[in-house]
BAFI-3210 file (N, C-alpha, C; in Angstrom, 3 decimals, decimal comma, padded with zeros to 6 digits):
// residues 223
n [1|2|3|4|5|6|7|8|9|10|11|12|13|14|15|16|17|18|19|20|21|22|23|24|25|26|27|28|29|30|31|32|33|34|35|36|37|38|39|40|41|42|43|44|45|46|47|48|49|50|51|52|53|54|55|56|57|58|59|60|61|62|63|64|65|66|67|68|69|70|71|72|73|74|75|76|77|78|79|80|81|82|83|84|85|86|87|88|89|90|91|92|93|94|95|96|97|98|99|100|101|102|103|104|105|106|107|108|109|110|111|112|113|114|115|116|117|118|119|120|121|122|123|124|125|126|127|128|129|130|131|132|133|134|135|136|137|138|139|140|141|142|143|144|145|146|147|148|149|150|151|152|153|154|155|156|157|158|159|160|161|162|163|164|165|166|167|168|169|170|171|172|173|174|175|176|177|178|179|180|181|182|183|184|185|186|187|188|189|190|191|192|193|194|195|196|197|198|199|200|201|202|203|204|205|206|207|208|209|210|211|212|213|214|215|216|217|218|219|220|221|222|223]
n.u [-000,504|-000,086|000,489|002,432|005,240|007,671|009,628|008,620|007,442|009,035|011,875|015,032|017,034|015,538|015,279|019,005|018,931|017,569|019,142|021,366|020,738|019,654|017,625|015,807|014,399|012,461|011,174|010,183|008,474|006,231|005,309|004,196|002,498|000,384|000,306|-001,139|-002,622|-005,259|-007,814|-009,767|-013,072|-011,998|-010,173|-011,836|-013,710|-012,395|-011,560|-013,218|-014,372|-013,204|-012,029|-010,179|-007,119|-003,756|-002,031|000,553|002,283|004,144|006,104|006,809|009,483|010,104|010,279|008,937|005,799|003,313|000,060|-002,184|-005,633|-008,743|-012,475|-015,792|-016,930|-016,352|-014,852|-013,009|-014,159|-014,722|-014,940|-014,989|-012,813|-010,310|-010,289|-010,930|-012,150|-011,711|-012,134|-011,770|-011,623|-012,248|-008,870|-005,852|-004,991|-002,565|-002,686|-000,616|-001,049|-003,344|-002,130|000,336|-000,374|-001,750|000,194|002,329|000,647|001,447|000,675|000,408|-001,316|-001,955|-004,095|-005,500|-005,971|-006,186|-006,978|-007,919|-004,643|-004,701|-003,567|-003,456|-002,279|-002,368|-001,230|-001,027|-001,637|-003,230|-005,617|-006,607|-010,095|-012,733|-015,497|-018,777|-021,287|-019,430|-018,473|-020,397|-021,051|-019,790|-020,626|-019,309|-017,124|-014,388|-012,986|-012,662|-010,650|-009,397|-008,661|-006,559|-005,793|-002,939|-001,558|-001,985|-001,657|-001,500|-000,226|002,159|000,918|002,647|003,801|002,174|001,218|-001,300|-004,296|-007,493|-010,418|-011,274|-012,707|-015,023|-013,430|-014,682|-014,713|-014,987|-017,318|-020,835|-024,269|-024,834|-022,738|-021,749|-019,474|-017,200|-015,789|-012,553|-009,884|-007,188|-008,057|-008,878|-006,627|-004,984|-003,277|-003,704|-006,501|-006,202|-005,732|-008,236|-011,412|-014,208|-016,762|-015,227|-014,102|-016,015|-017,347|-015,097|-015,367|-017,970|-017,391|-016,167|-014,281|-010,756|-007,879|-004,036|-000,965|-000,099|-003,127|-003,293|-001,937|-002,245|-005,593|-004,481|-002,984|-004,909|-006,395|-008,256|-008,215]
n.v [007,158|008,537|007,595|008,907|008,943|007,410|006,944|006,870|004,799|002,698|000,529|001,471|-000,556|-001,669|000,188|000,722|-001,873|-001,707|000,314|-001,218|-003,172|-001,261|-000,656|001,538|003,407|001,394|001,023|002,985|003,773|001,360|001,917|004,377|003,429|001,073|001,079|001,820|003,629|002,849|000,872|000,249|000,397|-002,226|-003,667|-004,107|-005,455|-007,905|-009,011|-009,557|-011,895|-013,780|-016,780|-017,769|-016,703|-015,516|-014,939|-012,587|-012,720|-011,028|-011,655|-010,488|-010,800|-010,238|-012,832|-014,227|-015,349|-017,249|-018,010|-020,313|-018,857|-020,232|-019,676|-019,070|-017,909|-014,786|-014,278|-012,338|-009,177|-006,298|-002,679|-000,153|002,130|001,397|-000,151|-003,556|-006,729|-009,908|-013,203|-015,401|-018,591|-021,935|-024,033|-025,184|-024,693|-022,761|-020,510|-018,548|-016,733|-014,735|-014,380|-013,085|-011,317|-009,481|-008,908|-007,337|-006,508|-006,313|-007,130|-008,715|-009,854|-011,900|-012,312|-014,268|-015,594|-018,417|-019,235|-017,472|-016,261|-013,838|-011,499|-009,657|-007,632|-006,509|-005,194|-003,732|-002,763|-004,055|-005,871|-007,967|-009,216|-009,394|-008,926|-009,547|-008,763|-008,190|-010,683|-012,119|-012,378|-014,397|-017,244|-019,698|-018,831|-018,127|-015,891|-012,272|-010,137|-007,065|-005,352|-002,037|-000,884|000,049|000,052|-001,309|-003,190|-004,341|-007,367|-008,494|-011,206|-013,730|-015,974|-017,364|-020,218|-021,924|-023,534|-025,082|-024,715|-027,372|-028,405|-026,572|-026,344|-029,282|-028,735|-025,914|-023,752|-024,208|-022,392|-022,453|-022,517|-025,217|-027,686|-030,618|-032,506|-032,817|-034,682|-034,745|-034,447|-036,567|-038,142|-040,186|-039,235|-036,443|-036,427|-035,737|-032,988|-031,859|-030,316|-031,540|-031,663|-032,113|-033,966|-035,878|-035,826|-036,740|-039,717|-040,391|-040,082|-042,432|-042,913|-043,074|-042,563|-043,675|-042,069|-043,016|-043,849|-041,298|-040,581|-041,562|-040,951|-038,388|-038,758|-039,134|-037,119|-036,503|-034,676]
n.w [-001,070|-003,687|-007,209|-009,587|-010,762|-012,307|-010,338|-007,649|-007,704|-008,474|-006,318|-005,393|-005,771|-007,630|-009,731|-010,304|-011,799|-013,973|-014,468|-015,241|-016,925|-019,194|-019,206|-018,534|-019,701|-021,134|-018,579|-017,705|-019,899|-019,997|-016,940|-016,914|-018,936|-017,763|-014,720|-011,591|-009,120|-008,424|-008,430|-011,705|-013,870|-015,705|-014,372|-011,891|-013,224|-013,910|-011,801|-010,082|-011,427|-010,981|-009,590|-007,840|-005,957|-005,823|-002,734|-001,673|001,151|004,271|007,017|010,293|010,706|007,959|006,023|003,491|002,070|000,249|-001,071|-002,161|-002,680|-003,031|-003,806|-004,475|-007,174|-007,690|-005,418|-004,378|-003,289|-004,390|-003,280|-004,269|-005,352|-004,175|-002,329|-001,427|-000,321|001,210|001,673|004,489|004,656|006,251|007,159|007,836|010,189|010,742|010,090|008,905|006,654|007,664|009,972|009,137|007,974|009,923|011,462|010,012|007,569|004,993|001,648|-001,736|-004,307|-006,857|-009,399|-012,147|-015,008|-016,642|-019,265|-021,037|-022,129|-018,747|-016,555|-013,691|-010,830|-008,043|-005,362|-001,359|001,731|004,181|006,727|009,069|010,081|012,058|011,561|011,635|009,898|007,474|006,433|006,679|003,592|002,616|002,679|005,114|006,062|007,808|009,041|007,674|005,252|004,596|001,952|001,575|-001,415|-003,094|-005,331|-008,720|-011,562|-015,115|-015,938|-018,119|-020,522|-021,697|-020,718|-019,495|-018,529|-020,933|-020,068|-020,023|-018,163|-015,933|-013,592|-010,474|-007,447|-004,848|-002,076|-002,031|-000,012|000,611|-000,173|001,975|003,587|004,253|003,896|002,731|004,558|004,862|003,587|004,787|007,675|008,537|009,521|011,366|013,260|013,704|014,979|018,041|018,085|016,770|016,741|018,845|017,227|014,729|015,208|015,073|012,536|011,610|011,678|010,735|008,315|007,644|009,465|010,933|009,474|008,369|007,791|005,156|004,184|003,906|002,267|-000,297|-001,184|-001,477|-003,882|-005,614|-005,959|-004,221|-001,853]
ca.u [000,363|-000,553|001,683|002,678|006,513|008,195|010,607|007,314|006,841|010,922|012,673|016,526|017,477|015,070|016,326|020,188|019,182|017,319|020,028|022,565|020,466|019,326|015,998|015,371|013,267|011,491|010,395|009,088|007,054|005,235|005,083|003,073|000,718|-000,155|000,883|-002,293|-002,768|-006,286|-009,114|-010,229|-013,272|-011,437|-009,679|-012,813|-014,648|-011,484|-011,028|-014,429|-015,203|-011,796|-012,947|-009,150|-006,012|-002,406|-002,068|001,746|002,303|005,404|006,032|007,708|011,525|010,761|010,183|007,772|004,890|002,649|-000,540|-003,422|-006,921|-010,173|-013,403|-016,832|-016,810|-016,021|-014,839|-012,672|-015,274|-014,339|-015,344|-014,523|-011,612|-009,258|-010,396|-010,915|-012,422|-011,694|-012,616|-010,536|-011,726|-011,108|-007,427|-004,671|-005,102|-001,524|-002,485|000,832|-001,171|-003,632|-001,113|001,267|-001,361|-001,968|001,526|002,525|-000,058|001,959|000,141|-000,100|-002,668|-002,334|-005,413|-004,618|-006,710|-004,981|-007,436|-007,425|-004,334|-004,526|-003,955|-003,765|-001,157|-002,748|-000,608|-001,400|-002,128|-004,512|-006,037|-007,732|-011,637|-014,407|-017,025|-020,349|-021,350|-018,671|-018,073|-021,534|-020,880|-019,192|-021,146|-018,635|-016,132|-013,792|-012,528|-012,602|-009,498|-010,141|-007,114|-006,076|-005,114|-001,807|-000,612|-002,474|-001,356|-001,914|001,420|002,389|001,205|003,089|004,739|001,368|000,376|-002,653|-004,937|-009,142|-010,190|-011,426|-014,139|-014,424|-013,008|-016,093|-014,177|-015,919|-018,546|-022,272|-024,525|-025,322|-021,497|-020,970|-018,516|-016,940|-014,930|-011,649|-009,387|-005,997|-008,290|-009,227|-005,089|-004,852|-002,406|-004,159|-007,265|-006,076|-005,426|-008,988|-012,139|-015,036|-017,439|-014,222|-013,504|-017,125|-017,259|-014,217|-016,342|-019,061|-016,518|-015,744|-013,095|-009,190|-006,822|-002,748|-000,585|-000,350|-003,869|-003,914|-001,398|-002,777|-006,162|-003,609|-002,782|-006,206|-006,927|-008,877|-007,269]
ca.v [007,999|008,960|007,397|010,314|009,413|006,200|006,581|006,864|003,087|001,629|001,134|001,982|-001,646|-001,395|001,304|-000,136|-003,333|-001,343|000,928|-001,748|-003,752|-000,784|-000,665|002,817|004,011|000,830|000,867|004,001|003,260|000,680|002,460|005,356|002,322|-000,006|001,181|002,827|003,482|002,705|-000,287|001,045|-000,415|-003,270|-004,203|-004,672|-006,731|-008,624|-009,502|-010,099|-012,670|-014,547|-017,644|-018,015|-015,682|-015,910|-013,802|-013,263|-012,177|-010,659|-011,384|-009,589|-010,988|-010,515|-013,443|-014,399|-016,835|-016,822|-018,809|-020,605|-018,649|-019,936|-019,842|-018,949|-016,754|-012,984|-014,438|-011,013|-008,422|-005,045|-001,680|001,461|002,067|001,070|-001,456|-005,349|-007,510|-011,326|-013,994|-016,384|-019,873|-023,093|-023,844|-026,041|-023,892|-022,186|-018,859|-017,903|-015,950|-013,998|-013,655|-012,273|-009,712|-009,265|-008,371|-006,480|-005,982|-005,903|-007,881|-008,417|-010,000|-011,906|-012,518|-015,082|-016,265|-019,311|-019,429|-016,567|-015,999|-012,483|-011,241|-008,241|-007,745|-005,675|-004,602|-002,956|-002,765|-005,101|-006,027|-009,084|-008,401|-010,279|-007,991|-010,137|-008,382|-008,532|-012,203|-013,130|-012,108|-015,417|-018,834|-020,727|-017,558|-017,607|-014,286|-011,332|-009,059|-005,655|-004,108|-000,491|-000,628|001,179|-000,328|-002,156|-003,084|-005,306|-008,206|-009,361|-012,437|-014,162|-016,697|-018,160|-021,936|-021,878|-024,285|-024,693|-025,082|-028,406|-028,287|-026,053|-027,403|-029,381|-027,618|-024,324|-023,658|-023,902|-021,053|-022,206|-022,793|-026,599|-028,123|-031,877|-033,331|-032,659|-036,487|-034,597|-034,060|-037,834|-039,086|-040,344|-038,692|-035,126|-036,245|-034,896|-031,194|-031,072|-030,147|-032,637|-031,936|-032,431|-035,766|-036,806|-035,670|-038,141|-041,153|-040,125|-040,368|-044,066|-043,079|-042,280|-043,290|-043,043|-040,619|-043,785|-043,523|-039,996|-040,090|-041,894|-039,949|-037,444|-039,195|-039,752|-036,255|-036,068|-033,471]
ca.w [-001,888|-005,474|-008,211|-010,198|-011,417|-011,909|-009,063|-006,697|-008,123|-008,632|-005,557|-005,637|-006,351|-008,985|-010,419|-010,270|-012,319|-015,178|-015,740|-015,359|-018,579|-020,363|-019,581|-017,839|-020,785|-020,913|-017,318|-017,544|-020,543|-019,088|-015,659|-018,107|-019,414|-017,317|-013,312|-010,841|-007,733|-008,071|-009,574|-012,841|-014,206|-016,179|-012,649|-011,014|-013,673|-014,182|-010,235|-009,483|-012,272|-010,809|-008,063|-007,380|-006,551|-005,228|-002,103|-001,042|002,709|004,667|008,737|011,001|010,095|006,854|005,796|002,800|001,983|-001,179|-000,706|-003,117|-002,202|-003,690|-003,334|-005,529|-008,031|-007,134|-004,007|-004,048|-003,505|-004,761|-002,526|-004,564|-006,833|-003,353|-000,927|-001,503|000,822|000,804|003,190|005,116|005,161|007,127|007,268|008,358|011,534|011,066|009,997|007,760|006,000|008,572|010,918|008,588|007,548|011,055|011,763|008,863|006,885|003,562|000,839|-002,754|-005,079|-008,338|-010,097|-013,568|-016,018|-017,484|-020,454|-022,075|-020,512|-018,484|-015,163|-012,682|-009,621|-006,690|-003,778|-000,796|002,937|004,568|007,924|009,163|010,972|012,257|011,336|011,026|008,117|006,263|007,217|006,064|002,607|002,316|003,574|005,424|006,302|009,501|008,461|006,103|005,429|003,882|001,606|000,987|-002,811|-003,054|-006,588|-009,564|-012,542|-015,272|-016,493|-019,635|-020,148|-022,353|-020,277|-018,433|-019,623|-021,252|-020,103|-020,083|-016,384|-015,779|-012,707|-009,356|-006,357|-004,270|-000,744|-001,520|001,161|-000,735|000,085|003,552|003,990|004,635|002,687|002,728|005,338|004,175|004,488|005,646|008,905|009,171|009,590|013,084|014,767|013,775|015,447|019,268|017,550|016,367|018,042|019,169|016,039|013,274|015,428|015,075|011,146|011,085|012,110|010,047|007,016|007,810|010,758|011,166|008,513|008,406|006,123|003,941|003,391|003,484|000,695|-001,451|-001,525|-002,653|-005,284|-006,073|-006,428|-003,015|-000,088]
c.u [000,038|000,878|001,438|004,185|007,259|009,166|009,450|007,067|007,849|011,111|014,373|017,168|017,065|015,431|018,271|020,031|018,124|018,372|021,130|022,203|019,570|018,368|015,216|014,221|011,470|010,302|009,874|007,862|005,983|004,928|003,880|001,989|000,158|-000,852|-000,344|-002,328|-004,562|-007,052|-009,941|-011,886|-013,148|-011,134|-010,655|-013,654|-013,466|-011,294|-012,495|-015,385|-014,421|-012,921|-011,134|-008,317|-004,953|-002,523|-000,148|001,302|003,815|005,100|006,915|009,006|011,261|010,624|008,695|007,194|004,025|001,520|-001,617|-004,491|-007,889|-011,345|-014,918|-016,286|-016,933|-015,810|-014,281|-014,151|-014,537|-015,183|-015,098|-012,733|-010,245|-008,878|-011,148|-011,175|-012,346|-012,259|-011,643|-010,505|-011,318|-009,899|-007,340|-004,505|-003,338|-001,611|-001,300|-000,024|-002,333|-002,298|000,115|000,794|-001,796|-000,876|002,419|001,715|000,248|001,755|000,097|-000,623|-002,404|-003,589|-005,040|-005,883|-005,929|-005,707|-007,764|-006,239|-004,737|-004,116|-003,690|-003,054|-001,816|-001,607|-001,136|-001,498|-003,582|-004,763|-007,152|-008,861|-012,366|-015,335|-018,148|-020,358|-020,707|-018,531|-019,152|-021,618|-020,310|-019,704|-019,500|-017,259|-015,527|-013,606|-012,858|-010,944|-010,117|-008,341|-007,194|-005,628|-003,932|-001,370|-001,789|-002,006|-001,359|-000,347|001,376|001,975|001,780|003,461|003,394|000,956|-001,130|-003,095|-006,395|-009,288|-010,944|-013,036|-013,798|-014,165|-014,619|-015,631|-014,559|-017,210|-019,812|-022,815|-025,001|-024,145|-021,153|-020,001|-017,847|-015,887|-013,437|-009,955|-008,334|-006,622|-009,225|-008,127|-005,333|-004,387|-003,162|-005,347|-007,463|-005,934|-007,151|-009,992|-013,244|-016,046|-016,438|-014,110|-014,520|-017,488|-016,531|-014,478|-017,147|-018,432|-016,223|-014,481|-011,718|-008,788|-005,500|-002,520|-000,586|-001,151|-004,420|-003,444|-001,692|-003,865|-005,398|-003,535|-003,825|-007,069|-008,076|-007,966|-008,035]
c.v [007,795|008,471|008,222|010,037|008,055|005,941|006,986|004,901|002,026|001,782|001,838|000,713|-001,770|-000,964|000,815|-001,367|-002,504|-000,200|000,174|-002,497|-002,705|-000,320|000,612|002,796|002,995|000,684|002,050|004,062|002,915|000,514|003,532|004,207|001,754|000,191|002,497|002,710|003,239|001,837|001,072|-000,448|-002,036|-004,305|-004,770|-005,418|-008,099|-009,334|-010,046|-011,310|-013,935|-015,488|-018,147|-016,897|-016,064|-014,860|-014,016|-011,696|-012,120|-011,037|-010,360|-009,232|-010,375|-011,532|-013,625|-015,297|-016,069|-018,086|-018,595|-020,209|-019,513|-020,052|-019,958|-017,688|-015,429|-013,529|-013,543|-009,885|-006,607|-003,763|-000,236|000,945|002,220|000,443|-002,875|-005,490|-008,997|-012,112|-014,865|-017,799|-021,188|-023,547|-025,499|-025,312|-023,361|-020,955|-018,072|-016,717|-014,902|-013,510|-012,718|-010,767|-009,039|-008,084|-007,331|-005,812|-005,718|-007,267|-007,761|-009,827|-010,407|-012,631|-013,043|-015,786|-017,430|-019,398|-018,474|-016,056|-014,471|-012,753|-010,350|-008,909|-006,361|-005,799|-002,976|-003,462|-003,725|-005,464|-006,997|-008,739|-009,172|-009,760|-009,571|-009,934|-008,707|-010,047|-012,864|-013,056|-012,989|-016,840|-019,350|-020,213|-017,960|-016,213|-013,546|-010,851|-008,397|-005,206|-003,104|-000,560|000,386|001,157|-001,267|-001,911|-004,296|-005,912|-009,024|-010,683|-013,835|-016,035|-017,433|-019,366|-021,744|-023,139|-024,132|-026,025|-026,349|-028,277|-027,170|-026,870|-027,872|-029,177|-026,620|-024,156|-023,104|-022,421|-021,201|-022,623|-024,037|-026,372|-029,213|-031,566|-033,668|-034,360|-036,243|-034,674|-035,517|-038,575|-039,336|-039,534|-036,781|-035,207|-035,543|-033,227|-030,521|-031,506|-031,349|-032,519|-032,047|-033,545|-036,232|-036,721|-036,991|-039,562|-040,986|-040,311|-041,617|-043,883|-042,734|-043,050|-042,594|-042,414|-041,756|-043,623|-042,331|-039,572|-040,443|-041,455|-038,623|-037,413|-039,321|-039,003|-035,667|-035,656|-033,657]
c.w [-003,361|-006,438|-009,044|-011,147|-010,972|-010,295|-007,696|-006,779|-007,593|-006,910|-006,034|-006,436|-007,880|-010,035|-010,667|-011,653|-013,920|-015,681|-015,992|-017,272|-019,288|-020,651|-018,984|-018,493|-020,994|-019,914|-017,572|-018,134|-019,936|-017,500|-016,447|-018,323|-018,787|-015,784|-013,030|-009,773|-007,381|-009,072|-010,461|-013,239|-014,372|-015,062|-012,077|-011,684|-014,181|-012,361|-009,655|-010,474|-011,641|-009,295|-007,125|-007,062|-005,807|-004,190|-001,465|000,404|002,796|006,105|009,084|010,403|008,921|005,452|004,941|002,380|000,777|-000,744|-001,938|-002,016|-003,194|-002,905|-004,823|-006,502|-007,565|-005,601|-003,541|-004,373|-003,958|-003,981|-002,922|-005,292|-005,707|-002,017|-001,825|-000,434|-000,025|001,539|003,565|005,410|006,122|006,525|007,998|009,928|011,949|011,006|009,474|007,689|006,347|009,738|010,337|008,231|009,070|011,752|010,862|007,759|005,468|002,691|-000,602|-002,923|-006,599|-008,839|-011,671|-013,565|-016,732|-019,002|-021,621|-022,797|-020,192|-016,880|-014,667|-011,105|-008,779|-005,401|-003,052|000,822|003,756|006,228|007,889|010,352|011,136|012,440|010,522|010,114|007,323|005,860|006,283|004,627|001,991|002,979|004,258|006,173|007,468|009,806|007,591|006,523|004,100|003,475|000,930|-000,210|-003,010|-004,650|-007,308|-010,486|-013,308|-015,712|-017,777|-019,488|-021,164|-021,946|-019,225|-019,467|-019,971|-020,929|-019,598|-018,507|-016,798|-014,505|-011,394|-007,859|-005,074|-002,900|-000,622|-000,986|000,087|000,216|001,809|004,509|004,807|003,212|003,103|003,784|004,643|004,634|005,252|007,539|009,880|009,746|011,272|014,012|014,670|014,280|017,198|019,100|017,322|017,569|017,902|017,665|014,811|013,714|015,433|013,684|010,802|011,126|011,200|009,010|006,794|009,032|010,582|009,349|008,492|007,397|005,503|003,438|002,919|001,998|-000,445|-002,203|-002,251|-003,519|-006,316|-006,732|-005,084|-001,964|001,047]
res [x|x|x|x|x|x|x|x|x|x|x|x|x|x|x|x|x|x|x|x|x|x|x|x|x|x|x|x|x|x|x|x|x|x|x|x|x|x|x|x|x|x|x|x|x|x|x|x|x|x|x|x|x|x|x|x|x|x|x|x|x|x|x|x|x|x|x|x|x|x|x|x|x|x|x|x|x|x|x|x|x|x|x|x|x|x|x|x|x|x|x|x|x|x|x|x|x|x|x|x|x|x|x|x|x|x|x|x|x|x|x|x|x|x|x|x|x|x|x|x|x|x|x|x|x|x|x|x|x|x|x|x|x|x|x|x|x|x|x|x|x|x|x|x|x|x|x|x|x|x|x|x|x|x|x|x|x|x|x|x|x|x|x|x|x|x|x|x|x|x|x|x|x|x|x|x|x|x|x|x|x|x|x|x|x|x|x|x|x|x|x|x|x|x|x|x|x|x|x|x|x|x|x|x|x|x|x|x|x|x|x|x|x|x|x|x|x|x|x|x|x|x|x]
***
């Protein structure tokens, strides 16, 4: 659906809480400036320079989850001015946030720069795929998901902490997609959950260790 007219954008609630403070006029404004139903340029060299993004998910109930993605740089791939593809990496093996897209399919997308600051809010429709192809477009991939762009727009950013990134995380799969032995998956009692090559990785690491020592790697700055 084509955004054409703020109340295509607001819901009702929406609407309710800007005329209660005043702000009709405002919202529309910056519904006029900012608010697309489609990646412009800017969007797509702004999302594809990004190695991180927030993705929030809906389930069935209702119920909502917001999850840290990263990966390499342009780990969002851009497809035309209204599909995204991402990838889905190894996990905690719960799937929140495939299965939610699975089941509903209703996703958005923030993309934040902390150092300039900036950032860009995508929502839209999404579906998780195990297309090869797509898949391989990412060393180390379990998944892709592909989203329908319904909404972009960019957010004030006034209110984001500025700070100058520090290093990238050494968990992102190199180009032939290993990547370290992650310690939450050395704790003891999670070694019956995993499969025979993660419980022989875990030996190869120096062997089990409890949440004591898992927590303290925590502390340590190692996950």
């Amino acid at each position: 659906m084509s955004l054409d007219t703020p109340d295509q954008f607001y819901t009702d609630a929406q609407r309710a809480l800007q005329r209660d403070q005043g702000r009709v006029a405002l919202a529309d404004t910056v519904f006029a400036a900012i608010v697309s139903d489609a990646l412009d340029e800017m969007h797509t060299g702004f999302i594809e320079s990004r190695d991180f993004f927030f993705l929030s998910t809906v389930d069935g109930t209702g119920m909502p989850t917001v999850s840290y993605k990263g990966g390499p740089p342009g780990v969002v791939r851009v497809d035309g001015p209204n599909i995204l593809h991402f990838p889905s990496y190894d996990g905690n093996g719960m799937y929140k946030s495939m299965g939610n897209v699975s089941e509903t399919g209703k996703v958005g997308l923030l993309f934040i720069d902390f150092e300039t600051p900036n950032r860009v809010r995508v929502q839209g429709t999404a579906t998780v795929c195990d297309d090869a192809a797509l898949i391989a477009h990412w060393p180390g991939a379990k998944l892709a998901v592909t989203v329908t762009v319904e909404q972009v727009f960019l957010n004030c950013a006034r209110y984001i902490h500025k700070h100058t990134r520090r290093e990238a995380s050494p968990y992102v799969p190199d180009a032939e997609g290993h990547q370290p032995h992650p310690s939450w998956k050395r704790i003891d009692a999670v070694q019956p959950a995993l499969d025979d090559a993660e419980r022989a990785k875990t030996q190869e690491e120096g062997g089990t260790i409890d949440f004591d020592g898992y927590a303290r790697k925590l502390m340590e700055g190692r996950s």
